[in-house]
C-alpha positions, -999 to 999 in steps of 0.1 A, spaced: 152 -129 447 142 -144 415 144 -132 381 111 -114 368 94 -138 346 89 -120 308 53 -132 297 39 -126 262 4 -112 267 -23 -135 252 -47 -118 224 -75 -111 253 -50 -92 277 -35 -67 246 -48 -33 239 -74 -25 214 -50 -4 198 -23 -32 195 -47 -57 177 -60 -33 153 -25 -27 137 -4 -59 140 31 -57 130 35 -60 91 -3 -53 89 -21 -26 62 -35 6 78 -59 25 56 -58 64 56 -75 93 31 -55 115 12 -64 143 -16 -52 134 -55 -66 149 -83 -89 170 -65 -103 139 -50 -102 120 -21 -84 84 -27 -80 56 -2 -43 47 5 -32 13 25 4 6 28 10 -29 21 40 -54 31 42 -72 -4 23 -108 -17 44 -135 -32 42 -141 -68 28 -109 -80 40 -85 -103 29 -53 -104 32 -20 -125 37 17 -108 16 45 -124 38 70 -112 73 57 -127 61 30 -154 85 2 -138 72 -32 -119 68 -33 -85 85 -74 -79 66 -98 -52 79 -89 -18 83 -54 -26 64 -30 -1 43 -6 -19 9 10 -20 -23 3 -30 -46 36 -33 -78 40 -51 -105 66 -56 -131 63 -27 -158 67 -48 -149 48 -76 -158 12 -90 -135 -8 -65 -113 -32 -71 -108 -19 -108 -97 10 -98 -68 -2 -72 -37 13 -84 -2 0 -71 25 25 -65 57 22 -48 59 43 -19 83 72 -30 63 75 -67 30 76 -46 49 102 -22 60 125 -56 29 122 -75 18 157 -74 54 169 -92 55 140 -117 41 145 -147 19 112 -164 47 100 -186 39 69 -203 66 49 -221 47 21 -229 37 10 -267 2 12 -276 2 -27 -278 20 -32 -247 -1 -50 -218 -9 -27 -190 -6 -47 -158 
């Protein structure tokens, strides 16, 4: 008897439900903040970016996987916020504590 041959599956033979959520890809959910709903998507990280948590006032580095959420009825991309995942997991028993300057950039 001969070994069973393993055979990676070619895009047309895979689930439905595989290809919608690829390994390292985004998923995009609903949640409730502020007494309205937001978008959430949970993303792996870009290269090269630096961005600035909300919740905790600290930089999220490039490579870092965090989370992007923004009102669903709101103005788009302007109103993307990036949080790191625990921040964006406390955010209803953290307080808005700003330590920035008022001439400091916001990122």
């Amino acid at each position: 008897m001969s070994p069973r041959r393993n055979r990676i599956k070619s895009a047309a033979d895979r689930d439905p439900a595989e290809q919608a959520a690829p390994l390292g890809g985004s998923l995009r959910r609903t949640e409730n903040y502020l007494g309205e709903d937001w978008v959430v998507q949970t993303v792996a990280g870009t290269a090269g970016r630096h961005y600035r948590c909300p919740g905790c006032d600290q930089e999220i580095p490039p490579g870092v996987g965090h989370v992007v959420a923004w009102p669903m009825h709101g103005a788009g991309v302007d109103d993307r916020r990036h949080w790191h995942r625990a921040c964006w997991g406390a955010r209803e028993r953290r307080a808005s504590n700003l330590q920035r300057g008022r001439g400091a950039p916001r990122y």
